[in-house]
BAFI-3210 file (N, C-alpha, C; in Angstrom, 3 decimals, decimal comma, padded with zeros to 6 digits):
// residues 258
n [1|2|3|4|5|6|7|8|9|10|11|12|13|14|15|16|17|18|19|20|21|22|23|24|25|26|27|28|29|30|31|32|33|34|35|36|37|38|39|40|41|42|43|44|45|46|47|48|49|50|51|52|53|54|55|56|57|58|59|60|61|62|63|64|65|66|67|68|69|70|71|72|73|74|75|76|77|78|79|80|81|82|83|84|85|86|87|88|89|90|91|92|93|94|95|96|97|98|99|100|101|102|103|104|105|106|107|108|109|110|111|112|113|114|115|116|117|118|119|120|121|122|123|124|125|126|127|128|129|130|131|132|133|134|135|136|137|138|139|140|141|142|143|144|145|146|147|148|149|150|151|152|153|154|155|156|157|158|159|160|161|162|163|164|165|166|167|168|169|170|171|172|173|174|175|176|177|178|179|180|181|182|183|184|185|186|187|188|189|190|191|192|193|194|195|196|197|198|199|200|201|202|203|204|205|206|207|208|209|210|211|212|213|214|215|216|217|218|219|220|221|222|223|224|225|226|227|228|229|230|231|232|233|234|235|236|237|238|239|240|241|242|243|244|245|246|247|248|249|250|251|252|253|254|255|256|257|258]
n.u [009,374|006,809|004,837|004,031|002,061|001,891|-000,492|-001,709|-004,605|-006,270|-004,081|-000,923|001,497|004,352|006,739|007,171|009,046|008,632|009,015|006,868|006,577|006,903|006,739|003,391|003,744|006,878|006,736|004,808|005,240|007,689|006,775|005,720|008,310|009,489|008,059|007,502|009,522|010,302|008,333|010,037|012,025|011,112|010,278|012,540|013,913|012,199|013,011|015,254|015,154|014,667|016,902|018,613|018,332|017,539|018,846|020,448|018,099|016,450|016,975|014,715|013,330|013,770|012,321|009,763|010,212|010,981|013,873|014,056|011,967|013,891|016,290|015,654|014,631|017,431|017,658|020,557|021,631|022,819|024,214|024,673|027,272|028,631|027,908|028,363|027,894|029,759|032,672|031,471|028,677|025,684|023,472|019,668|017,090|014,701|010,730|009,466|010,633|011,874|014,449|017,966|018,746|021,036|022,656|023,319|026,562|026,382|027,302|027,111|024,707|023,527|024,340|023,144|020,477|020,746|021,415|018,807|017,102|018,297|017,739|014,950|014,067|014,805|012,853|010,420|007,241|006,960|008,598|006,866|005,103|007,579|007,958|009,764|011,212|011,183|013,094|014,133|016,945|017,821|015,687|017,246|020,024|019,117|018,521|020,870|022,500|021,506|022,107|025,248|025,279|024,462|026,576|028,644|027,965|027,632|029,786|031,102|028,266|025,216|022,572|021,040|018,761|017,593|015,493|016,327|018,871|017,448|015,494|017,995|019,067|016,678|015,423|013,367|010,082|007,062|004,252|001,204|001,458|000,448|002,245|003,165|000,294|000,688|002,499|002,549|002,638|004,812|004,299|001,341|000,308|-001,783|-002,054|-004,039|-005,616|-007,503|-009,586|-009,381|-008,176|-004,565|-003,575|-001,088|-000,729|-000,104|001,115|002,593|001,966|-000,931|-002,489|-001,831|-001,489|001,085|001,934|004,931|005,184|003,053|001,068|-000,097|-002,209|-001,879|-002,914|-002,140|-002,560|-003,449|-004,512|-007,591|-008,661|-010,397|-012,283|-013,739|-014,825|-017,418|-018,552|-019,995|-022,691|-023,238|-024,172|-026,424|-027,741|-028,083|-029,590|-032,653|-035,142|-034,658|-034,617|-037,501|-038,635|-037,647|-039,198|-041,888|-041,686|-041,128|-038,911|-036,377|-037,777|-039,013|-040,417|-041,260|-041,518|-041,089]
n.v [015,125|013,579|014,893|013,265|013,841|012,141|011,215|009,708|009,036|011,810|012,931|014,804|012,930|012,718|014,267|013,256|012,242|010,833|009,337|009,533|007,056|005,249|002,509|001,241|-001,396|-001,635|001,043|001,627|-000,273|001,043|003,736|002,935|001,735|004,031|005,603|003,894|004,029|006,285|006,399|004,669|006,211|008,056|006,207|005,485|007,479|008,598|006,306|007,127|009,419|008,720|006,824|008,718|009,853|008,087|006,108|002,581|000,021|-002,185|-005,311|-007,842|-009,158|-007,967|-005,138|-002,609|-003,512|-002,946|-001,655|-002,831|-005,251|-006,285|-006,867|-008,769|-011,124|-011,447|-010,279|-009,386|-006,838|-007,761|-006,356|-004,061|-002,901|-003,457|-001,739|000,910|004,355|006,287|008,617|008,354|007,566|009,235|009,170|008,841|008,113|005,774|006,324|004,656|001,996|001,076|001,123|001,727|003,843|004,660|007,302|008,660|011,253|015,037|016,457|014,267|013,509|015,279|015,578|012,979|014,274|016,491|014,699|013,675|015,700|016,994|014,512|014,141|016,432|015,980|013,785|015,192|016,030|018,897|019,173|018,882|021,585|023,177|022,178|020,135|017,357|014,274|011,206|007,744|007,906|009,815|009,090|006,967|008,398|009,921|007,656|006,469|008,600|008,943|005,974|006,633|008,353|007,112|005,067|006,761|007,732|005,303|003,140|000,769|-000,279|-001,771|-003,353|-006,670|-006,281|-003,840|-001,480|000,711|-000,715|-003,095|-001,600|-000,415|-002,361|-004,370|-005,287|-004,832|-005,744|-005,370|-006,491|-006,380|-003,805|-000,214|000,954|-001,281|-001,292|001,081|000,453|-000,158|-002,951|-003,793|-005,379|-005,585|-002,970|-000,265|002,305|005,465|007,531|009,871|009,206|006,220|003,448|002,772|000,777|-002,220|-003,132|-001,096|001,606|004,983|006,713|005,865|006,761|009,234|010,542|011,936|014,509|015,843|017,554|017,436|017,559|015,606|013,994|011,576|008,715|006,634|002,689|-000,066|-002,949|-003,666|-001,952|000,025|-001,112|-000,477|001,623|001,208|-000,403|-000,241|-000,512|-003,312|-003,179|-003,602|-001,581|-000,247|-001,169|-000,850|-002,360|-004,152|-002,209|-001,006|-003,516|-003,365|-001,210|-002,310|-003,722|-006,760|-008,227|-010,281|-012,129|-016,071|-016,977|-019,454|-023,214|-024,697]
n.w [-010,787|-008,881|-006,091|-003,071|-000,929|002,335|004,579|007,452|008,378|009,032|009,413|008,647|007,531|006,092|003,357|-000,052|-002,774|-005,965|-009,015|-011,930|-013,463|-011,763|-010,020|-008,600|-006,529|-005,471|-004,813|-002,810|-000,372|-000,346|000,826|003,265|004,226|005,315|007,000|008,886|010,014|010,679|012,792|014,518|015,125|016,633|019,059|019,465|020,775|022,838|024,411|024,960|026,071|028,639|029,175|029,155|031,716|033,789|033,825|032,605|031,457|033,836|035,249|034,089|035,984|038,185|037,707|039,442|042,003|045,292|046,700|049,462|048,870|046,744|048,006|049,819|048,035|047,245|044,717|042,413|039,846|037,565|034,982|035,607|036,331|034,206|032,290|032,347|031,883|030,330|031,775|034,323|036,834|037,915|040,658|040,268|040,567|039,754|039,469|038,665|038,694|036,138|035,575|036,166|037,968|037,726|036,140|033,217|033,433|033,447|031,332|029,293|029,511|027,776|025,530|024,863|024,718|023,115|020,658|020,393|019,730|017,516|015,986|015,564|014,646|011,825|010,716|011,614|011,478|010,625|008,526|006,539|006,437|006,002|003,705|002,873|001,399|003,059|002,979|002,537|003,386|005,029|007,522|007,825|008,727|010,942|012,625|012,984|013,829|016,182|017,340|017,114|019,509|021,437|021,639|022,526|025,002|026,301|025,997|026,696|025,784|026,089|028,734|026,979|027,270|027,208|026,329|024,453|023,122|022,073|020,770|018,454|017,648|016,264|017,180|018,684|020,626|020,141|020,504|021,674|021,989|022,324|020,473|018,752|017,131|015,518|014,217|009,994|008,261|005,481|003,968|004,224|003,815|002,283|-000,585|-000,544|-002,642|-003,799|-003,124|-004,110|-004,284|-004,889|-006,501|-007,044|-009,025|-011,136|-012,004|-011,230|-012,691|-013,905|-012,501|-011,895|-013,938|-017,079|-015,502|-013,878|-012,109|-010,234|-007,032|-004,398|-002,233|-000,279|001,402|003,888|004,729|006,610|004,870|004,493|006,290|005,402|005,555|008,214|008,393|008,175|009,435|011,213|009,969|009,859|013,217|015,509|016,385|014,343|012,268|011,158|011,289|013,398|015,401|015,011|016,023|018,747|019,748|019,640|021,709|020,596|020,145|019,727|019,423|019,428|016,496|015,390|015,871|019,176]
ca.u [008,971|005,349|004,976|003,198|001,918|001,511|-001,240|-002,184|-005,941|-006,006|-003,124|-000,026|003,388|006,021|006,292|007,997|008,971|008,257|008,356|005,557|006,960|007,254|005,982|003,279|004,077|007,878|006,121|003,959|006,417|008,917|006,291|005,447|009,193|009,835|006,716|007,726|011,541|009,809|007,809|011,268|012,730|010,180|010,403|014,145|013,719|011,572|013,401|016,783|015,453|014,376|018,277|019,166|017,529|017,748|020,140|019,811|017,196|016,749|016,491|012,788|012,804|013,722|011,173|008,970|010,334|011,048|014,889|013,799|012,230|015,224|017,424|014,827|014,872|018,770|018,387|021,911|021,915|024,305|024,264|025,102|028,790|029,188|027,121|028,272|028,109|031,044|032,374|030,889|027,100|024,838|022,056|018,566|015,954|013,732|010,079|008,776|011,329|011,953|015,666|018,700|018,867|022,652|022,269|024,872|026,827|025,175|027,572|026,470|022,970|023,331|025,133|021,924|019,629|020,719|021,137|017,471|016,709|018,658|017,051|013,760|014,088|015,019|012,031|009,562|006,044|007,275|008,989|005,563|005,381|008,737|007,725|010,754|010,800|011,721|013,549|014,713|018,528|017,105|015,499|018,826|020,761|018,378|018,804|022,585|022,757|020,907|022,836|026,030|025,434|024,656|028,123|029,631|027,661|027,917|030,808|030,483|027,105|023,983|022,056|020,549|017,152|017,375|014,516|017,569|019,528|016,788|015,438|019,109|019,442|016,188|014,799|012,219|009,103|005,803|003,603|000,206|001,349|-000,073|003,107|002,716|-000,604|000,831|003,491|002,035|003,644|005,031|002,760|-000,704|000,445|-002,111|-002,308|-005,346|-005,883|-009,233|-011,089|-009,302|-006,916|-003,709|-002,858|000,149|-000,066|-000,147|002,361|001,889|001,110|-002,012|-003,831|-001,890|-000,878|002,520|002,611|006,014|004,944|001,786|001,472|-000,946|-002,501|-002,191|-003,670|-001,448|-003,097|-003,493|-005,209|-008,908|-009,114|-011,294|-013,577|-013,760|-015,854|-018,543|-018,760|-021,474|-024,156|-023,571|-024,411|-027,872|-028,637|-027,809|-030,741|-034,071|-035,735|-034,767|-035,279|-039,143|-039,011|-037,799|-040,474|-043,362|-041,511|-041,348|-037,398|-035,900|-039,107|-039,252|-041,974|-041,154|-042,213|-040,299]
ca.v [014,171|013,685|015,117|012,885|014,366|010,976|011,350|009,253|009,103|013,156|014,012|014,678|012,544|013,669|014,486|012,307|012,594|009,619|009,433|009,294|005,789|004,134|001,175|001,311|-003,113|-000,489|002,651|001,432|-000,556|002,462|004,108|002,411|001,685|005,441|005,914|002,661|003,946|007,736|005,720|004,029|007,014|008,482|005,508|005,176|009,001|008,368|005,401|007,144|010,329|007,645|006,476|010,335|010,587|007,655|004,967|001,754|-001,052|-003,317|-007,193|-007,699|-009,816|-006,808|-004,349|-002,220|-004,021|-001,786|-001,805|-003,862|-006,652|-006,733|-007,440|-009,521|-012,217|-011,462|-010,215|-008,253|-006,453|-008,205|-005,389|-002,188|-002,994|-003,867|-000,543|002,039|005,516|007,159|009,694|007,785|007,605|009,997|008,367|009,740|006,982|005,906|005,772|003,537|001,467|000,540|001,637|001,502|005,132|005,197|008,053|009,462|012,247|016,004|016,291|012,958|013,823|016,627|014,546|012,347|015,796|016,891|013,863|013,098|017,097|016,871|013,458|014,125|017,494|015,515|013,713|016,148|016,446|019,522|019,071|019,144|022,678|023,792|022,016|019,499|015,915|012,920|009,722|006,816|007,785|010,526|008,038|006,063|009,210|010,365|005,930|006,251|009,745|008,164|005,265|007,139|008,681|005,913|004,292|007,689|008,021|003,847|002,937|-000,974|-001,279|-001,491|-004,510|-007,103|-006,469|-002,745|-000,967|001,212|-001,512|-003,717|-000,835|-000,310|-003,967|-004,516|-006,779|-004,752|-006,750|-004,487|-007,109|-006,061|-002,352|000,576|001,376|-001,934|-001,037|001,969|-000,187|-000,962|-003,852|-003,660|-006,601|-004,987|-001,563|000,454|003,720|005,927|008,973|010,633|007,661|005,480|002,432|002,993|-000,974|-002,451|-003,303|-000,282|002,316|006,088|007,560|005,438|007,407|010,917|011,186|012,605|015,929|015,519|018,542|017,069|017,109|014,740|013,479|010,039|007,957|005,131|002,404|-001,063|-003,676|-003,795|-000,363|000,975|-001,716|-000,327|003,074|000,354|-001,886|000,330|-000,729|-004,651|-003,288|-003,940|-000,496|000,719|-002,274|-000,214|-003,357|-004,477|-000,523|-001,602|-004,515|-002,753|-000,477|-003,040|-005,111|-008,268|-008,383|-011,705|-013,483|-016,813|-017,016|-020,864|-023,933|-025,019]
ca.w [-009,752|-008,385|-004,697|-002,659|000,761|002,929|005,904|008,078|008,472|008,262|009,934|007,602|007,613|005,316|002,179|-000,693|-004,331|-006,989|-010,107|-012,168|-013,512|-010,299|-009,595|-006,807|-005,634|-004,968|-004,142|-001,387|000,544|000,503|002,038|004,809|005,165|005,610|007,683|010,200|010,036|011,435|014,063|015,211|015,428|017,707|019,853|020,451|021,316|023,813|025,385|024,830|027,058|029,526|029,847|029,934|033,257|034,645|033,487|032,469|032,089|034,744|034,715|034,499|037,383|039,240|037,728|039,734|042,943|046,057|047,201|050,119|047,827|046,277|049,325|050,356|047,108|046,650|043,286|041,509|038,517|036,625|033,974|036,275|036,883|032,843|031,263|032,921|031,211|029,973|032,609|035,562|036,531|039,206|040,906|040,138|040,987|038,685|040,700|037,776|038,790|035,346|035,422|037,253|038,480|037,402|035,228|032,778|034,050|032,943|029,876|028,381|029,384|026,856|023,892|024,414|024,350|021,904|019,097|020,230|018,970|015,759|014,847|015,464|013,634|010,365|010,717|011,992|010,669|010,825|007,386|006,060|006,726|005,484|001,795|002,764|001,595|003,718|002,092|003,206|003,698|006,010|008,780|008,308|009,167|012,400|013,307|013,155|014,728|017,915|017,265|017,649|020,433|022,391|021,398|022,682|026,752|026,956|025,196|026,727|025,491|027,152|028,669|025,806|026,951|027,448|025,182|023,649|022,478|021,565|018,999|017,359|016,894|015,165|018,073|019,592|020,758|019,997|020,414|022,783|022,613|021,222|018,857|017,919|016,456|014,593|012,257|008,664|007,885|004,307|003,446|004,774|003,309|001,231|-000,449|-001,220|-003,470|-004,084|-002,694|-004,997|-004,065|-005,571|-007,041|-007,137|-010,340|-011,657|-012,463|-010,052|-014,184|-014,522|-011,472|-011,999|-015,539|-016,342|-015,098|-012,785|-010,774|-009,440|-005,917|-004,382|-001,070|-000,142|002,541|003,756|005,762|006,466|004,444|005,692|007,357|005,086|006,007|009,139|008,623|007,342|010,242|012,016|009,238|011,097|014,452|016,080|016,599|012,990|011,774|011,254|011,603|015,348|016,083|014,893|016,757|020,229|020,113|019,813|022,523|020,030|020,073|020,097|020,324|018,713|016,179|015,140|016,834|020,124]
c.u [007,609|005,465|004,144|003,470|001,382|000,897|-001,373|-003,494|-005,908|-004,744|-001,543|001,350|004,623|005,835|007,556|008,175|008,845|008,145|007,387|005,325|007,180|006,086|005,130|003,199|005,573|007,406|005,817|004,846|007,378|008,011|006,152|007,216|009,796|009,087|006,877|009,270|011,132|009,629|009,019|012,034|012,483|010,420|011,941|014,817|013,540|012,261|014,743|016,898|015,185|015,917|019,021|019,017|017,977|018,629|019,839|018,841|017,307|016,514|015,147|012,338|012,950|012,881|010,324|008,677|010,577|012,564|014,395|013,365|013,300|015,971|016,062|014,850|016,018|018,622|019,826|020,919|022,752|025,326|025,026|026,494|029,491|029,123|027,788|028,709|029,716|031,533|032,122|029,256|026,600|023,675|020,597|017,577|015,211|012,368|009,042|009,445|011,477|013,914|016,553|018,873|020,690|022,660|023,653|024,725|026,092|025,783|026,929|025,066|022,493|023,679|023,936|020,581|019,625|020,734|019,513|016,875|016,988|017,546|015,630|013,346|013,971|014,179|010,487|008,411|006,631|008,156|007,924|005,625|006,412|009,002|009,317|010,572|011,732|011,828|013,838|016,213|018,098|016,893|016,907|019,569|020,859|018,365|020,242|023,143|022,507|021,701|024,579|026,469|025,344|026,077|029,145|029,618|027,887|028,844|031,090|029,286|026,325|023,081|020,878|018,857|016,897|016,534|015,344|018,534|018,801|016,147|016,604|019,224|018,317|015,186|013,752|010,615|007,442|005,002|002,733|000,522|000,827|000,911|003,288|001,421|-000,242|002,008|002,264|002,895|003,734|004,224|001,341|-000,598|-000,703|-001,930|-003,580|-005,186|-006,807|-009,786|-010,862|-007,776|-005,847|-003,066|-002,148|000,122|000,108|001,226|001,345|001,085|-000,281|-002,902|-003,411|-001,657|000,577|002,835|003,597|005,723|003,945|002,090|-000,245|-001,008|-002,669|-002,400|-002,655|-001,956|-002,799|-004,128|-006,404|-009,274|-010,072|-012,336|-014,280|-014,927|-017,359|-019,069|-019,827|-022,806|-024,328|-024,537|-025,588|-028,416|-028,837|-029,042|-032,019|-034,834|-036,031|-035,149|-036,776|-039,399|-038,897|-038,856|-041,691|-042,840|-041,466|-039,547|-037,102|-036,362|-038,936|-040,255|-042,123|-041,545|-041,025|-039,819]
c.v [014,556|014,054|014,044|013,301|013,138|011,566|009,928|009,115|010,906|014,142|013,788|014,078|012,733|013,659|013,420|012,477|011,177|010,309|009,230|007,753|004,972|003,289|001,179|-000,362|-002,761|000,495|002,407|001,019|000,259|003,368|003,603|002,162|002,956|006,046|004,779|002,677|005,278|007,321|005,175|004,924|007,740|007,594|005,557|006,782|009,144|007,494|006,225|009,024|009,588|007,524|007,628|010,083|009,440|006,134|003,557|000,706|-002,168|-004,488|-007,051|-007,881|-008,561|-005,474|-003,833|-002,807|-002,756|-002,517|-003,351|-005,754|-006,929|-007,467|-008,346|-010,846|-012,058|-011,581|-009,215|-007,995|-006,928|-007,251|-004,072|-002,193|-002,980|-002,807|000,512|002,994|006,156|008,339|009,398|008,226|008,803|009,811|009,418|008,657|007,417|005,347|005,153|002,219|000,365|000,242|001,776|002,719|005,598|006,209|008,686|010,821|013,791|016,204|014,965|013,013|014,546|016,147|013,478|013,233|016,312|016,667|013,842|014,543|016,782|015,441|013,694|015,140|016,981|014,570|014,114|015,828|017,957|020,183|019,345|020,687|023,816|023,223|020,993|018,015|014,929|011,717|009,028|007,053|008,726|009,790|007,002|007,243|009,654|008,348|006,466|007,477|009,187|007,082|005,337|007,921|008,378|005,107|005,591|007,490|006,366|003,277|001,367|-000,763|-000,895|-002,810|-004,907|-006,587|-004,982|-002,209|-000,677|000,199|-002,226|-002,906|-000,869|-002,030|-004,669|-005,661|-006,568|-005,748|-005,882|-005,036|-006,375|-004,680|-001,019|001,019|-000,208|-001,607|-000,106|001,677|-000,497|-002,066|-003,673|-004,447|-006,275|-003,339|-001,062|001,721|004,314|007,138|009,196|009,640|006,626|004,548|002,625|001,467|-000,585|-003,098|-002,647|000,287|003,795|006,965|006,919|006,060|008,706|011,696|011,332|013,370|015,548|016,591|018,392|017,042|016,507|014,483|012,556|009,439|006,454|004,674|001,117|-001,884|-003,800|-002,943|000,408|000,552|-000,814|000,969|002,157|-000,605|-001,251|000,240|-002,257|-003,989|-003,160|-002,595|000,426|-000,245|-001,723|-001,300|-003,875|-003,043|-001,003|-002,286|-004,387|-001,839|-001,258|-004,413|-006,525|-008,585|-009,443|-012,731|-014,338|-017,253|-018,652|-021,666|-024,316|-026,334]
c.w [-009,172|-006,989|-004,243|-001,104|001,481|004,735|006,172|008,992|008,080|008,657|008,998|008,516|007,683|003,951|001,307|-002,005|-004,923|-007,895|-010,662|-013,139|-012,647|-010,375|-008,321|-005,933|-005,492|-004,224|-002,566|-000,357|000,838|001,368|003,530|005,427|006,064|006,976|009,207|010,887|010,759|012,768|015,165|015,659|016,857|019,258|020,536|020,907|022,325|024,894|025,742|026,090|028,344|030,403|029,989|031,282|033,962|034,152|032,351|032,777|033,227|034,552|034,563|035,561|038,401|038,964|038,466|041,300|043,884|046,524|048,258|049,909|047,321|046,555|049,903|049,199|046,526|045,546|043,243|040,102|037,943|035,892|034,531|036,568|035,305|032,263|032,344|031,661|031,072|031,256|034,258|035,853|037,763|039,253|040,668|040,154|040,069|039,421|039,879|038,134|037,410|034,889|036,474|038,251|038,260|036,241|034,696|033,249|032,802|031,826|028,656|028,393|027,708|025,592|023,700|023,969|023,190|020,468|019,176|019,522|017,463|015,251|014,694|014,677|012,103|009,933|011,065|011,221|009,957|009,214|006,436|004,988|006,035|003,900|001,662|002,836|002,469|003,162|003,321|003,990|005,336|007,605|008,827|009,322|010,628|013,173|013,760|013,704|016,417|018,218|018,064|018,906|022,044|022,682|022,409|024,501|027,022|025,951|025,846|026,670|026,287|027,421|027,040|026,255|027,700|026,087|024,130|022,390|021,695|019,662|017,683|016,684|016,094|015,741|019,132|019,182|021,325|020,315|021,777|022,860|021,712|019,550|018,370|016,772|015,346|013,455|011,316|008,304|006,552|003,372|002,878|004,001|001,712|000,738|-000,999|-001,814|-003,954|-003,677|-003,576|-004,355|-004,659|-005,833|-007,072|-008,231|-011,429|-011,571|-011,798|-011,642|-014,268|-013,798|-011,875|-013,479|-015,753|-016,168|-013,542|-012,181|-010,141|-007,693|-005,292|-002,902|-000,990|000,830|002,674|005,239|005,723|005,820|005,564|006,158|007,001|005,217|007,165|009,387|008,130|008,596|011,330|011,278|009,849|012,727|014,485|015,788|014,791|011,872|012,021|012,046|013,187|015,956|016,103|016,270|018,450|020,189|020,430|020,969|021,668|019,990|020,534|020,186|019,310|017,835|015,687|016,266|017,947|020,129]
res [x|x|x|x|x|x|x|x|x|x|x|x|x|x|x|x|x|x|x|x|x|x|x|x|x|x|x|x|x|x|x|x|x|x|x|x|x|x|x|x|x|x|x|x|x|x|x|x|x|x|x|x|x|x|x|x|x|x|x|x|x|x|x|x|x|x|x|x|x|x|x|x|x|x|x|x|x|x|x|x|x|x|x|x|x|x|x|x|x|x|x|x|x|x|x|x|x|x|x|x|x|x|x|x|x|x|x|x|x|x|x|x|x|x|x|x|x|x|x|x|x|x|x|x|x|x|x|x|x|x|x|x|x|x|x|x|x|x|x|x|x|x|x|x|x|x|x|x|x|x|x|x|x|x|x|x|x|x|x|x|x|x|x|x|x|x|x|x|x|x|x|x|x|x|x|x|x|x|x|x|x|x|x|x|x|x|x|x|x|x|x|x|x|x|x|x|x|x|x|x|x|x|x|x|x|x|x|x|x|x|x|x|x|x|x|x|x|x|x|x|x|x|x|x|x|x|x|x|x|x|x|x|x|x|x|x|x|x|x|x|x|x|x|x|x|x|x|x|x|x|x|x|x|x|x|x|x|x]
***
């Protein structure tokens, strides 16, 4: 099997095996799914130490309100009487006020602590390092670990439009945010090796040969990106010419008739 070491501009991923018969219009798309299934992981990590601490999401409408607003436009939580944590909850205010402050009790804290450790372990960069590859089943495993342990501290559930839930169900809404920016969509997905596109209509033997012990560096990006190190020969200042032309003051001047 071919190694392939997958970076991300220069900073390394995970590592992956392929054959040296693979298909890269297959190849590529398992990358990025592996690579957007890491990213997810990360995220519902993040949200899932969030509901450690401080509970669940709040309506929106009640977001970032102050108690007093609250009782002042008679909103409820609908949600906080339905979700409660396993165990019973202990208040810890959330002063984002993104969250209910009903926080699972300190055992369930720890059953969320500690899946978010293990999963993130089994996706680690960190794997890199230790010469260990990352598949697909893998990011299933570290999903459905987090997964499970949500089912265990909220055993009714968790509001529909709690971050948490929204990730497991497949219904988060990235749009305008930076980890939006960092999916490849399977679509837009390229790969690079030595400065060379890796087509999809190729086969991974036509770029490496068939030595199955190859190990290789690959660049996975978006369609277009590589435009991008190019787009400073457009700009004004990168144009000898207008440089000329600011020096002798003639910049912009119309030399045609009016």
């Amino acid at each position: 099997m071919v190694r392939l070491h997958v970076k991300r501009g220069d900073e390394s991923q995970f590592l992956l095996e392929a054959a040296c018969s693979a298909r890269l219009a297959e190849l590529a798309p398992l990358v990025a799914r592996i690579y957007n299934g890491r990213l997810k992981v990360q995220r519902l990590c993040a949200e899932m130490q969030e509901l450690a601490e401080h509970g669940a999401y709040l309506p929106l409408n009640m977001q970032g309100l102050t108690d007093e607003q609250i009782e002042e436009l008679k909103l409820k939580d609908e949600w906080a009487e339905k979700c409660v944590p396993s165990g019973g909850s202990v208040f810890k205010k959330d002063e984002i006020g993104q969250r209910n402050g009903h926080a699972p009790n300190e055992k369930m804290q720890q059953v969320i602590r500690k899946t978010i450790e293990e999963a993130k372990a089994l996706i680690s960069k960190k794997q890199v390092q230790a010469n260990v590859c990352v598949n697909l089943e893998m990011v299933k495993d570290a999903l459905d670990q987090l997964r499970g342990a949500v089912m265990i501290v909220y055993p009714m559930g968790l509001p529909p439009h709690d971050p948490v839930r929204m990730e497991l169900e497949d219904k988060e809404d990235l749009a305008g945010t930076h980890a939006g920016l960092e999916v490849i969509e399977e679509s837009e997905v390229q790969l690079w090796w030595a400065g060379k596109e890796l087509k999809e209509t190729k086969l991974l033997s036509d770029y490496v040969g068939r030595n199955e012990k190859t190990t290789i560096i690959v660049k996975i990006q978006k369609k277009l990106e590589e435009d991008d190190d190019d787009s400073f020969l457009n700009a004004e200042w990168a144009d000898s010419h207008a440089l000329k032309r600011q020096f002798h003051g003639v910049k912009d001047i119309k030399w045609g008739p009016r």
